[in-house]
C-alpha positions as CSV (number, residue, x, y, z in Angstrom):
1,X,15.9,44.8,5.4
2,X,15.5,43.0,2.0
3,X,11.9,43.2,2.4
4,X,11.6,46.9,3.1
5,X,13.6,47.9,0.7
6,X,11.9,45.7,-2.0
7,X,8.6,47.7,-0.8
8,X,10.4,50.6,-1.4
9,X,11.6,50.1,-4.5
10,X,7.5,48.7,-5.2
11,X,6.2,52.2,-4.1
12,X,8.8,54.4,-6.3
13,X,7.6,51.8,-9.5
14,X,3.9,52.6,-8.6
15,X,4.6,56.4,-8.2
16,X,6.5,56.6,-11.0
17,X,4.4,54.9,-13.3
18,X,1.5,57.5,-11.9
19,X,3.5,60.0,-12.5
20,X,4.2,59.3,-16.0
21,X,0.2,58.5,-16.7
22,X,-1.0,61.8,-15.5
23,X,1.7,64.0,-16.6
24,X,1.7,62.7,-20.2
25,X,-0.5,64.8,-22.0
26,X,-0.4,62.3,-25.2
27,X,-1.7,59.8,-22.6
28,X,-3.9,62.1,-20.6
29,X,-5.5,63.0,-23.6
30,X,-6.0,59.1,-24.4
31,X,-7.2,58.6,-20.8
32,X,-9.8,61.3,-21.0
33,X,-11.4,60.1,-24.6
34,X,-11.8,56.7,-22.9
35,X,-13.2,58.2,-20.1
36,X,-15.4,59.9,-22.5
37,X,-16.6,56.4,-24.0
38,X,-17.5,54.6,-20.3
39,X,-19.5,58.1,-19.6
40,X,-21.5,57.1,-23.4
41,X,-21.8,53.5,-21.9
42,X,-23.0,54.1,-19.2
43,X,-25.7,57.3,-20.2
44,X,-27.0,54.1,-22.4
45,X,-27.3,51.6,-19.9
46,X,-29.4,54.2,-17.9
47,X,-31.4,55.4,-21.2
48,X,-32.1,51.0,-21.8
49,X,-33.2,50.9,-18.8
50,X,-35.2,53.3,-18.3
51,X,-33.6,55.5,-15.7
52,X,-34.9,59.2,-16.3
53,X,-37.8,59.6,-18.0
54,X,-38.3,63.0,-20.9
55,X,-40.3,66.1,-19.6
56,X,-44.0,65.5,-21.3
57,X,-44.0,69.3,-21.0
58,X,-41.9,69.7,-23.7
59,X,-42.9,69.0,-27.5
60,X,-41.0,69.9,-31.1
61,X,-43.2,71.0,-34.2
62,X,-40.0,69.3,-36.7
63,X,-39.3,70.1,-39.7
64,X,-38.7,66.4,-40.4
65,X,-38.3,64.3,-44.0
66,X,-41.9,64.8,-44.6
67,X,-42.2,67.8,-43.7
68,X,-39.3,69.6,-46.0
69,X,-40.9,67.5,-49.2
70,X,-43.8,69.1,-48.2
71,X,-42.5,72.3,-48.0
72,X,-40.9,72.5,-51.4
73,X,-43.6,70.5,-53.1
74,X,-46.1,73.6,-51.6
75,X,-43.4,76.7,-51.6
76,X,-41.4,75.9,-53.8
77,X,-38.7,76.2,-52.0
78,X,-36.4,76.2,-48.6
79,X,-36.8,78.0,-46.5
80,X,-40.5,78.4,-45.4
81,X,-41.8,81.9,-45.7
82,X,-41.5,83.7,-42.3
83,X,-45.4,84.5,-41.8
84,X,-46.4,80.8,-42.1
85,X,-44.3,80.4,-38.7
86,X,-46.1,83.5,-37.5
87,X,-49.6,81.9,-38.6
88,X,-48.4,79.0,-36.5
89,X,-47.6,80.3,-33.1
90,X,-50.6,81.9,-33.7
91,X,-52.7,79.1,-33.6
92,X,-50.2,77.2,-31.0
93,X,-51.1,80.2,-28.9
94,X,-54.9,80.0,-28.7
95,X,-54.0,76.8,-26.5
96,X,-52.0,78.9,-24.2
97,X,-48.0,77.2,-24.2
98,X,-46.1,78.5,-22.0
99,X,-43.0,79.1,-24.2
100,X,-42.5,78.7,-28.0
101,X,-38.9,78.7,-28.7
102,X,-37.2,78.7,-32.4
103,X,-33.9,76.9,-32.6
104,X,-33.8,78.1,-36.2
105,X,-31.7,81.7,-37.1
106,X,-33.7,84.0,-38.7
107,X,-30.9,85.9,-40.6
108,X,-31.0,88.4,-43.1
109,X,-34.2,89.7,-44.6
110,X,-35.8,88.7,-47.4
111,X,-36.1,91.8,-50.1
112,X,-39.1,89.5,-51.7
113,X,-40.9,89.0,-48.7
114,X,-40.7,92.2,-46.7
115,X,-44.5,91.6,-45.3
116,X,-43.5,88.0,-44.2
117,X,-40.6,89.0,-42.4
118,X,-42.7,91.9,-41.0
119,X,-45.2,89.4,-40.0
120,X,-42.6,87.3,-38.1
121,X,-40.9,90.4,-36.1
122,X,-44.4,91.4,-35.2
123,X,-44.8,87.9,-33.7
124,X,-42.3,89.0,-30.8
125,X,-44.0,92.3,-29.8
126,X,-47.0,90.5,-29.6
127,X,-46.3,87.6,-27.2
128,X,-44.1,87.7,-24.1
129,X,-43.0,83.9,-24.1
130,X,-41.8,83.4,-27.7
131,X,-37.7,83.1,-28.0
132,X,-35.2,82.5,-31.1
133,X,-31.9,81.6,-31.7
134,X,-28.9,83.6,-32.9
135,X,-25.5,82.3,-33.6
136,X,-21.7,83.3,-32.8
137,X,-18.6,82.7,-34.6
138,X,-14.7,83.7,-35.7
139,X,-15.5,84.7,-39.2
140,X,-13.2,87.4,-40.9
141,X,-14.0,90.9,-40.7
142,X,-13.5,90.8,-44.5
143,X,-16.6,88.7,-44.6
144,X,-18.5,90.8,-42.5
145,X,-17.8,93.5,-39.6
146,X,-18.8,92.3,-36.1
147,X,-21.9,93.7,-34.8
148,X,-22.6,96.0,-31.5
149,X,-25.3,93.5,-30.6
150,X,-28.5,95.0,-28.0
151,X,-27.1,95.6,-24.5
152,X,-30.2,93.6,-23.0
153,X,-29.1,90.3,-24.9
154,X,-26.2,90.3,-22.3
155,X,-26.1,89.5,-18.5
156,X,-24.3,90.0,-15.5
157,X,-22.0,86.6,-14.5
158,X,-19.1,87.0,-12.1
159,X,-16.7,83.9,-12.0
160,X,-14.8,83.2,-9.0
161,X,-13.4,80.3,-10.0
162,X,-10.0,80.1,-11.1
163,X,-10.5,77.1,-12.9
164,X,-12.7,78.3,-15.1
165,X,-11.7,80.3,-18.3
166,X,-14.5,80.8,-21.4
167,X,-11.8,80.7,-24.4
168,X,-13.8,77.6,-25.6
169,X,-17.3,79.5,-25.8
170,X,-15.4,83.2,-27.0
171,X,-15.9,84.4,-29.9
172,X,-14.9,87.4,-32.5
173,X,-18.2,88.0,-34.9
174,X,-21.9,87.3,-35.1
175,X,-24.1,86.5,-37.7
176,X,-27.2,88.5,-36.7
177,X,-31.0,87.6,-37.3
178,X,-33.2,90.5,-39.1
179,X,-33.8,93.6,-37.5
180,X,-37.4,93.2,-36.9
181,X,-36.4,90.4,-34.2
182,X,-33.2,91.9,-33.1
183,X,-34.0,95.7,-32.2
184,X,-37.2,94.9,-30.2
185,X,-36.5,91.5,-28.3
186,X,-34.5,90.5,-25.2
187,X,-36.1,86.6,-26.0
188,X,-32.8,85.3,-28.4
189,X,-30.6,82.8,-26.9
190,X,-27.3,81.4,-28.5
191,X,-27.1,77.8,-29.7
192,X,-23.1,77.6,-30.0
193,X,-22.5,74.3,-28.8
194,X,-19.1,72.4,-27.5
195,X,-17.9,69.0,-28.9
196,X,-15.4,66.4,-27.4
197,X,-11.9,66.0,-29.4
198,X,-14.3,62.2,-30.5
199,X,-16.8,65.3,-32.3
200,X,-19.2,64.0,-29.4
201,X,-21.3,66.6,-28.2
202,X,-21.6,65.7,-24.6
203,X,-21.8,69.1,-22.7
204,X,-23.2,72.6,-23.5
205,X,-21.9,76.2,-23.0
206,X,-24.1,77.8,-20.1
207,X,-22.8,81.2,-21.6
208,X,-21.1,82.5,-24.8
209,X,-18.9,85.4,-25.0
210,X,-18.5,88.0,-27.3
211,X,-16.8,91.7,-27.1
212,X,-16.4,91.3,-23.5
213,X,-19.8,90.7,-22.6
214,X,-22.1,87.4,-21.4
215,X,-24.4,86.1,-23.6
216,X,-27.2,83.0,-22.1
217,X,-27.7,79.8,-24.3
218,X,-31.0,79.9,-25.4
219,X,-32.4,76.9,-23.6
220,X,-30.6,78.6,-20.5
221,X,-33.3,81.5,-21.1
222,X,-36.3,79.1,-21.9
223,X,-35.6,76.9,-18.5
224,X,-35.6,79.9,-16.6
225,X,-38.8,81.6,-17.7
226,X,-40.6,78.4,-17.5
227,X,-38.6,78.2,-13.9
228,X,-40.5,81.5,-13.3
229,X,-44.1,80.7,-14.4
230,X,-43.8,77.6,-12.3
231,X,-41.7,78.6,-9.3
232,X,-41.3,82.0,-9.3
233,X,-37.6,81.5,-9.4
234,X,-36.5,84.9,-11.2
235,X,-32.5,85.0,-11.9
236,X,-31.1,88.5,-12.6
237,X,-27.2,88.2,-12.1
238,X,-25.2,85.4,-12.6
239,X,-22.4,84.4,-9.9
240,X,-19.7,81.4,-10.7
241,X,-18.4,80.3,-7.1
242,X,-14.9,79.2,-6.0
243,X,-15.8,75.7,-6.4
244,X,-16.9,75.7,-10.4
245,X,-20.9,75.9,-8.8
246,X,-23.3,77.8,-11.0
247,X,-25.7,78.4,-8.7
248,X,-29.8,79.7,-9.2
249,X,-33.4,78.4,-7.1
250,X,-32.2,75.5,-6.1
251,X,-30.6,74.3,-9.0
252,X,-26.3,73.8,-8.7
253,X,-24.7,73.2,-12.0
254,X,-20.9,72.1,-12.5
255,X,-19.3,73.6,-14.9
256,X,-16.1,72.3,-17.0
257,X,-13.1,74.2,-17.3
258,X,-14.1,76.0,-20.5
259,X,-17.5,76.6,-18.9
260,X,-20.0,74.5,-20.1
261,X,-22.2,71.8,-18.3
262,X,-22.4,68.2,-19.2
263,X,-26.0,67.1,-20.0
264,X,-27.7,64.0,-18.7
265,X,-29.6,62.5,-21.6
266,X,-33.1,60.9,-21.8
267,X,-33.1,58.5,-24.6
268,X,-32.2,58.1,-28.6
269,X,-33.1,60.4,-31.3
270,X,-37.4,60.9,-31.2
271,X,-37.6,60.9,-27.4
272,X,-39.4,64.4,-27.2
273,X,-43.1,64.5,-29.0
274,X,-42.3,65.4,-32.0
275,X,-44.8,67.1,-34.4
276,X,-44.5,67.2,-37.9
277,X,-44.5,71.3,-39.3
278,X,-46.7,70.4,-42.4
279,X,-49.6,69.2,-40.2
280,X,-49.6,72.6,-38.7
281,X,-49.9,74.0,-41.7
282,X,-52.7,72.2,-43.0
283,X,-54.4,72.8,-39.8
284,X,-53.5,77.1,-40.6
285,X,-54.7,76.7,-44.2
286,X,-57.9,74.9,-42.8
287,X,-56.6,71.2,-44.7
288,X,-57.6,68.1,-43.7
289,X,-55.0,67.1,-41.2
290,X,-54.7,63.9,-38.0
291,X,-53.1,66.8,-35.9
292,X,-54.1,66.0,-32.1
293,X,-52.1,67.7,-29.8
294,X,-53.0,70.0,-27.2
295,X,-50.0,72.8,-26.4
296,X,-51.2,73.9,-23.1
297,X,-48.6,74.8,-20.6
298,X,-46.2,73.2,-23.1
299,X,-42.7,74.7,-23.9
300,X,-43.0,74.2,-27.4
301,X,-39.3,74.0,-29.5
302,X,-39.2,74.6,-33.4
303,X,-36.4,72.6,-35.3
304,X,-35.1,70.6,-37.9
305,X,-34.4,67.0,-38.0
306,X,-34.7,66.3,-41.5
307,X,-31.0,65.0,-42.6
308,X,-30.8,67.2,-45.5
309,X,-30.7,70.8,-43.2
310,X,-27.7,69.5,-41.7
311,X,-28.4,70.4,-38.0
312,X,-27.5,67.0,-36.9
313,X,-25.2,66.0,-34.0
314,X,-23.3,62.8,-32.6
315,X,-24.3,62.5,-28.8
316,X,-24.1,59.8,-25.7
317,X,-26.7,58.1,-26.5
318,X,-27.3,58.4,-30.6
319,X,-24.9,58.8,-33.5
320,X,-27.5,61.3,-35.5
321,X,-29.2,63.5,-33.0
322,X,-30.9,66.6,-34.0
323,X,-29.8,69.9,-32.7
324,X,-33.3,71.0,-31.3
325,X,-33.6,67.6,-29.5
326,X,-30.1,68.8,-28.0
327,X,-32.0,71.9,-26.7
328,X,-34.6,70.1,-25.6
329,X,-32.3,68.0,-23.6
330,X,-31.0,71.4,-22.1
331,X,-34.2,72.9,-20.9
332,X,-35.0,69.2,-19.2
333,X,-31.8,69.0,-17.5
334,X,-32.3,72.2,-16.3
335,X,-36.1,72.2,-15.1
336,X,-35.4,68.5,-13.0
337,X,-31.9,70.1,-11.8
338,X,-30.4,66.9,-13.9
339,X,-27.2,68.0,-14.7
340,X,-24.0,65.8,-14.8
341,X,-21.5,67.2,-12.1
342,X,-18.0,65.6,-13.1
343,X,-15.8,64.5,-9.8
344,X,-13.0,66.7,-10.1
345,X,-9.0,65.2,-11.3
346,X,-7.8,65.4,-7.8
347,X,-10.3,63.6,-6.3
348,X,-10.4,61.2,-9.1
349,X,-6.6,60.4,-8.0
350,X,-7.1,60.0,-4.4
351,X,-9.6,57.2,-4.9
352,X,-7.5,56.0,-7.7
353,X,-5.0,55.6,-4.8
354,X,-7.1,54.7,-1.9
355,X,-8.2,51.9,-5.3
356,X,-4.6,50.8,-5.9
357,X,-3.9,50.4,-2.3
358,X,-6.7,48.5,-1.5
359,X,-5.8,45.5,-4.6
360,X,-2.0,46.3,-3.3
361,X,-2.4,45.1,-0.1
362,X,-5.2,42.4,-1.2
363,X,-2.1,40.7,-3.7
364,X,0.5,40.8,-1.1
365,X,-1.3,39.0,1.2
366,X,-2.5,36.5,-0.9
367,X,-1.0,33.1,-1.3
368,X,-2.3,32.4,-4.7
369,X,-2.0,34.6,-8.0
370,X,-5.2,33.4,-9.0
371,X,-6.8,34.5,-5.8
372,X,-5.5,37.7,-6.2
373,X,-6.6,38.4,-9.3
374,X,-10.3,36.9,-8.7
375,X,-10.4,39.5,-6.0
376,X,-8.9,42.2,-7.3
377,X,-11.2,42.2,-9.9
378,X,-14.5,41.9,-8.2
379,X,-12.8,44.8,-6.2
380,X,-12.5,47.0,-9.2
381,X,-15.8,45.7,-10.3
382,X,-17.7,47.1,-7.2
383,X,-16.4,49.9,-7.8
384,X,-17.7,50.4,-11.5
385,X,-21.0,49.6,-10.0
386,X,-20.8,52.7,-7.6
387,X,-19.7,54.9,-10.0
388,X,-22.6,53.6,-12.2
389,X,-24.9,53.8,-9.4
390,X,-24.0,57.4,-8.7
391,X,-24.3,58.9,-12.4
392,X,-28.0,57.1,-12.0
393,X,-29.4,58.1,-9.1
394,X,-27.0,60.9,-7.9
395,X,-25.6,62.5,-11.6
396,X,-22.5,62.1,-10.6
397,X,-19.6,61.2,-13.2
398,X,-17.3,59.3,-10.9
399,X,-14.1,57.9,-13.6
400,X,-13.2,54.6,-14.1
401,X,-10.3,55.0,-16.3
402,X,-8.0,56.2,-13.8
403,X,-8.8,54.0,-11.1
404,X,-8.8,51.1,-13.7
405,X,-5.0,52.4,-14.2
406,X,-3.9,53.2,-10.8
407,X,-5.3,49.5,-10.2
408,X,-3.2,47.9,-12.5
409,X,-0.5,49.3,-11.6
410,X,-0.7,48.8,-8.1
411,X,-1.3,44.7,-8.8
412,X,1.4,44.3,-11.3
413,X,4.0,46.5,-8.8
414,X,3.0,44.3,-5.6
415,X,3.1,41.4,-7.8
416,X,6.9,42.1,-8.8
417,X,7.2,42.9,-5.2
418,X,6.4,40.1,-3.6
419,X,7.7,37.7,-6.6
420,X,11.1,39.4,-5.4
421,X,10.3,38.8,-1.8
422,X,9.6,35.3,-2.5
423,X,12.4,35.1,-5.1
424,X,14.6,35.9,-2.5
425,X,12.7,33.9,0.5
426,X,13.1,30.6,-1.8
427,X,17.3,31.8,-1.9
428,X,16.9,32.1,1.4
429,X,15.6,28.6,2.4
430,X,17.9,26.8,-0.7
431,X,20.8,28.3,1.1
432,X,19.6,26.8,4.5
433,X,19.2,23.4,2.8
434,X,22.2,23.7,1.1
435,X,25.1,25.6,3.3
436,X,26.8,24.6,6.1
437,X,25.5,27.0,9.3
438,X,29.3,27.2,11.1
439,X,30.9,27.5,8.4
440,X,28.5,28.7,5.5
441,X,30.5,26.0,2.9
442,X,28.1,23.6,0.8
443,X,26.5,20.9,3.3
444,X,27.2,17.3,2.9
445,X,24.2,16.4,1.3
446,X,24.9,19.0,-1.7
447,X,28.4,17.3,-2.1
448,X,26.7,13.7,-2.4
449,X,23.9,15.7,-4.8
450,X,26.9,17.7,-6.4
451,X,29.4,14.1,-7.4
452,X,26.5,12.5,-9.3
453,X,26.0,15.2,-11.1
454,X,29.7,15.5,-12.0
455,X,29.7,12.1,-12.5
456,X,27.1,12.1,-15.2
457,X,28.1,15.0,-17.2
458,X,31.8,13.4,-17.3
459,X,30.4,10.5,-18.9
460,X,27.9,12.3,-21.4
461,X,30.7,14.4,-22.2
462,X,33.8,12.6,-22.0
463,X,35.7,14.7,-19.4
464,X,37.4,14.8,-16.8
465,X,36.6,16.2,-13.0
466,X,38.6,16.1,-9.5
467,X,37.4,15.8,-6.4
468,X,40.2,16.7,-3.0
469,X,39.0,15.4,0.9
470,X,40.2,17.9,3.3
471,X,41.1,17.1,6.9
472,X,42.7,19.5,9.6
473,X,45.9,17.9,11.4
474,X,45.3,17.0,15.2
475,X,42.2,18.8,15.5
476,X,40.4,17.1,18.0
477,X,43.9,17.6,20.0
478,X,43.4,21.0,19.0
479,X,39.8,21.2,20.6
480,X,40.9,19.7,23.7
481,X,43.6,22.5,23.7
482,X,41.6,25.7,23.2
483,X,38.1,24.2,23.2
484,X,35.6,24.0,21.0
485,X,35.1,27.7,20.5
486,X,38.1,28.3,18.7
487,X,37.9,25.2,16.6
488,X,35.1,26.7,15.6
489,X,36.8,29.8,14.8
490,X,39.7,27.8,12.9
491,X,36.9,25.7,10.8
492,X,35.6,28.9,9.5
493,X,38.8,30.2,8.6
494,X,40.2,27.4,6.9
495,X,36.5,26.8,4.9
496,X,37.0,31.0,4.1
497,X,41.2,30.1,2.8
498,X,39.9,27.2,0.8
499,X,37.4,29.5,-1.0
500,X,40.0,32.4,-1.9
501,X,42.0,29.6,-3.5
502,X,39.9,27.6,-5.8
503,X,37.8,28.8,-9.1
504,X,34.6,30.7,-8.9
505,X,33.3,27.4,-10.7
506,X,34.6,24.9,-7.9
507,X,32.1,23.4,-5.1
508,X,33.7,23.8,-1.6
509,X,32.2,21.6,1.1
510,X,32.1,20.5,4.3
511,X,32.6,16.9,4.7
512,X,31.8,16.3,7.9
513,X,33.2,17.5,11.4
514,X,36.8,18.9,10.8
515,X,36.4,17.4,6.6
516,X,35.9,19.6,3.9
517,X,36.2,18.3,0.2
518,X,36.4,20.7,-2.9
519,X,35.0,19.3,-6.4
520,X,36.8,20.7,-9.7
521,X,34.9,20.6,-12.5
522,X,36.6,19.9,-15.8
523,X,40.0,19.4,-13.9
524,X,42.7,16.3,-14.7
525,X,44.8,14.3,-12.2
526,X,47.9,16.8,-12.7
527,X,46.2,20.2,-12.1
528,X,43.9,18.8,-9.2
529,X,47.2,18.0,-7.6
530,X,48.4,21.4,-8.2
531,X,45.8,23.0,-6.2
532,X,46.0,20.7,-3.5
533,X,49.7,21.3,-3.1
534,X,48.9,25.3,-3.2
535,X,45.8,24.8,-0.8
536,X,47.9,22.8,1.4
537,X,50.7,25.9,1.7
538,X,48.1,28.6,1.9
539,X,46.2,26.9,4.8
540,X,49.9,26.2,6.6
541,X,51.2,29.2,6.0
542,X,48.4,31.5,7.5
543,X,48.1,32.2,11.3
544,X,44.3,31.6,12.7
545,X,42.8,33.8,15.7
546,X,41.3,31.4,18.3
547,X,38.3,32.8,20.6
548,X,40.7,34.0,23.0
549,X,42.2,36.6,21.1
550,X,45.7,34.6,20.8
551,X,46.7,33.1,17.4
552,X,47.7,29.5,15.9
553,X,49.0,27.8,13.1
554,X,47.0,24.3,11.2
555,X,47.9,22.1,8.8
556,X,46.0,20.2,6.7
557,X,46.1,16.8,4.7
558,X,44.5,15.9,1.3
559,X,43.5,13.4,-0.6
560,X,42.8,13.6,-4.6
561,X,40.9,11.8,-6.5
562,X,40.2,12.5,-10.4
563,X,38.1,10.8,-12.9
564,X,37.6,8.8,-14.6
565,X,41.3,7.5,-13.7
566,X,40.7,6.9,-10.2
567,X,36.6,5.7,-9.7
568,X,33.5,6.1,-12.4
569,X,31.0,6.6,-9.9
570,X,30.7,9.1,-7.0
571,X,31.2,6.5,-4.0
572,X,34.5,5.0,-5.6
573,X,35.7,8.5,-6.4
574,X,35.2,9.8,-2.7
575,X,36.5,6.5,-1.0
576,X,39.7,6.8,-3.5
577,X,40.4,10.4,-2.1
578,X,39.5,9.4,1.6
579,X,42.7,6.6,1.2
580,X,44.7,9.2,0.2
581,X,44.0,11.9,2.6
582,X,44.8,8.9,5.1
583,X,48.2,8.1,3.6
584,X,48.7,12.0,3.6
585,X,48.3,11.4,7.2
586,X,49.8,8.4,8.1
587,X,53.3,10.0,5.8
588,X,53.4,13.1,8.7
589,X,50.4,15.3,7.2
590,X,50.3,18.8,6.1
591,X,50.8,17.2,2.6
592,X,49.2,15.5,-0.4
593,X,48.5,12.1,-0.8
């Protein structure tokens, strides 16, 4: 019974202690930025390794260190005029790419360069697969008003899942890009992204929304025209299902609760082929130049990465990360159907469980701590394997937080357990070795144990204890007359009348056959005698039921012995009160000696 309530009272600990870990939102919140960290681990472990390799497909021209010294050294000034990028694609165009995308915002013309900006809007009638970037935001209407932007920059999404709200990725105003760009091209994308409460950008808004409408990320736009010039995949509406599943030719995407979808990354900073912007423009201006890239059925990204331009990001697998590399990371995701998919809460807590019942039920069958531990931990340890296993080769973000938790707590609960089951298995078996069995009194080996003990704290200590022997009148008489059954009965009766009448401190035992002897701690001659006189009455004066249902009367004799008055050791103490238990005896009994 001990046992199951000790499991019981195990389980409610565990439960509780869940309970309190997943409900806290302090601690939830904790829990998740940790998780956050193992997810950065382990996207590095893959990247050192090896694991996914970058699209070759895709190339940035940068505007890098050397590049922006360049530019103001030649222009005088940031930023670059707006027909030099025209000029560019231009000649990125004679070698046939099958996308150039801009991840810079070309906002607000320039009254002193009416022909470049002209130059650059022309750029987008005239070729079908160039894209650029626009921006979203909560700015005050008292900086600007929000814009009606082109109805063909939106598309249809329907979200069926409940778990999915886009209050994250909403927004109230939009800084637009010029006109030229704006009013004749469906090719701009958004570039909002989504940090982690760390500032670690680890996921990216599939949509943004603005006025009530749907508005694609612009790598989401680049993956899918490349998608259709390579498969013919040719996505017109949008559908969210039940189950969080963006869903599009063949490719399933996860999204979070605030709707964006956690990237799998390739490598540090400078994975993608980067090419410097100034070479380009030597090679335009006919300047000597090493330039030696061919763009042919390249998606070709234009972006920043020079430190001074500020578009720089903290990411899994680098501290300084440029934005376009971030976009680059987007498309490739999304053109090798790489995308993290994040094992839900719930089922994150049912292997937590299945986890923490597991090492339970390892550590309470265990006869060593250390064993337990040892295995527990490999236990947990396989674990983390699979779960790093499955982000590699299945990009699958199985947590190790929780389970680490639920793990914990499961070994240190069935550890308390069973130190109580033991605790009280060990009281158990002392009480065996110790106690009478008839008459659950202190055996005689405890006694003997028991007077040397008193015996030496009395001399380190200078005081006194007493010791009284304890034999029932005529008992073996008393046996013959009712049998052994009711002196049976009468033994444990007289040992339960001799406990009721001494000190919680006293040591009642039983001597041997109808003996019993009680030792009294810190007691002198007069006051031992006083209890033996009392015991003696109580004992007489009570009627016993025998195993027949009738009742009887005993009497007892004592014997008292006190020290150091009457013996100094425990042998000379025990035969002093035998003699006198004798003379109680041989003087008519039912008295004191």
């Amino acid at each position: 019974m001990f046992k199951k309530i000790t499991y019981i009272l195990g389980l409610a600990l565990f439960f509780m202690l869940v309970v309190l870990s997943v409900k806290n939102a302090n601690l939830s919140s904790f829990i998740d930025t940790v998780e956050n960290k193992t997810f950065d681990l382990r996207q590095n472990i893959m990247v050192n390794s090896k694991a996914k390799t970058a699209s070759k497909d895709i190339a940035i021209v940068v505007v890098d260190d050397a590049s922006y010294e360049y530019i103001l050294d030649h222009y005088g000034e940031w930023p670059l005029p707006r027909d030099i990028y025209a000029r560019i694609v231009d000649y990125i165009e004679k070698q046939s790419p099958r996308i150039v995308a801009f991840d810079l915002m070309f906002v607000k013309s320039l009254k002193s360069a009416n022909q470049a900006d002209k130059a650059l809007a022309d750029l987008f009638q005239k070729y079908d697969n160039v894209y650029t970037a626009m921006n979203l935001d909560n700015q005050s209407e008292d900086l600007r008003q929000p814009p009606i932007l082109p109805e063909e920059l939106s598309v249809s999404l329907t979200n069926y899942s409940d778990d999915i709200n886009f209050d994250d990725s909403t927004f109230t105003n939009c800084r637009t890009i010029i006109d030229g760009i704006l009013n004749y091209s469906s090719h701009i994308g958004f570039i909002n992204v989504s940090r982690s409460d760390d500032g670690i950008l680890r996921s990216m808004p599939v949509f943004v929304k603005y006025q009530d409408k749907f508005y694609p990320q612009l790598a989401l736009k680049v993956g899918l025209d490349y998608l259709n010039q390579v498969e013919g995949i040719k996505v017109k509406d949008f559908e969210i299902d039940a189950n969080s599943v963006l869903s599009f030719g063949g490719r399933d995407i996860l999204l979070q609760k605030d709707g964006s979808a956690i990237l799998n990354w390739y490598g540090p900073a400078g994975t993608y082929t980067q090419i410097p912007i100034y070479k380009l423009i030597k090679a335009i201006n006919n300047e000597p130049t090493d330039l030696d890239y061919n763009f042919h059925n390249k998606i070709i990204y234009f972006g920043t990465t020079a430190a001074s331009l500020f578009d720089i990001k903290s990411v899994p697998t680098d501290k300084i990360y440029p934005g376009v590399e971030i976009q680059a990371t987007y498309v490739n995701n999304l053109i090798d159907n790489n995308f993290i998919n994040k094992v839900e809460r719930f089922s994150t807590i049912v292997i937590s469980l299945i986890l923490a019942f597991i090492i339970g039920s390892v550590v309470i069958r265990s006869s060593s701590a250390i064993y337990a531990s040892v295995i527990s931990l490999a236990i947990y340890f396989i674990y983390v394997l699979a779960a790093y296993y499955a982000m590699r080769y299945g990009n699958v973000w199985f947590e190790i937080i929780y389970p680490l938790i639920f793990s914990l707590l499961a070994f240190i609960s069935t550890l308390i357990v069973k130190y109580l089951i033991k605790s009280r298995d060990f009281e158990h078996q002392y009480k065996l070795a110790t106690t009478d069995g008839l008459t659950e009194l202190y055996n005689h080996r405890y006694f003997q144990e028991q007077m040397k003990m008193q015996v030496e704290q009395a001399k380190r200590y200078e005081s006194n204890f007493s010791l009284i022997i304890i034999d029932i009148d005529h008992f073996k008489r008393f046996n013959d007359t009712f049998g052994h059954q009711s002196g049976d009965a009468v033994l444990r009766q007289v040992a339960m009348t001799l406990k009721r009448n001494v000190r919680a401190t006293d040591i009642v035992c039983r001597y041997g056959g109808e003996e019993m002897s009680i030792i009294l701690p810190n007691i002198g001659k007069d006051e031992a005698y006083s209890t033996a006189q009392k015991i003696c009455s109580r004992v007489a004066e009570k009627s016993y039921k025998l195993s027949n249902g009738k009742e009887s009367n005993v009497t007892i004799s004592l014997g008292v012995a006190t020290y150091p008055f009457d013996g100094t050791d425990a042998s000379s103490l025990i035969e002093c009160a035998d003699k006198k238990m004798y003379s109680a005896k041989n003087n008519g009994r039912n008295q004191v000696g």
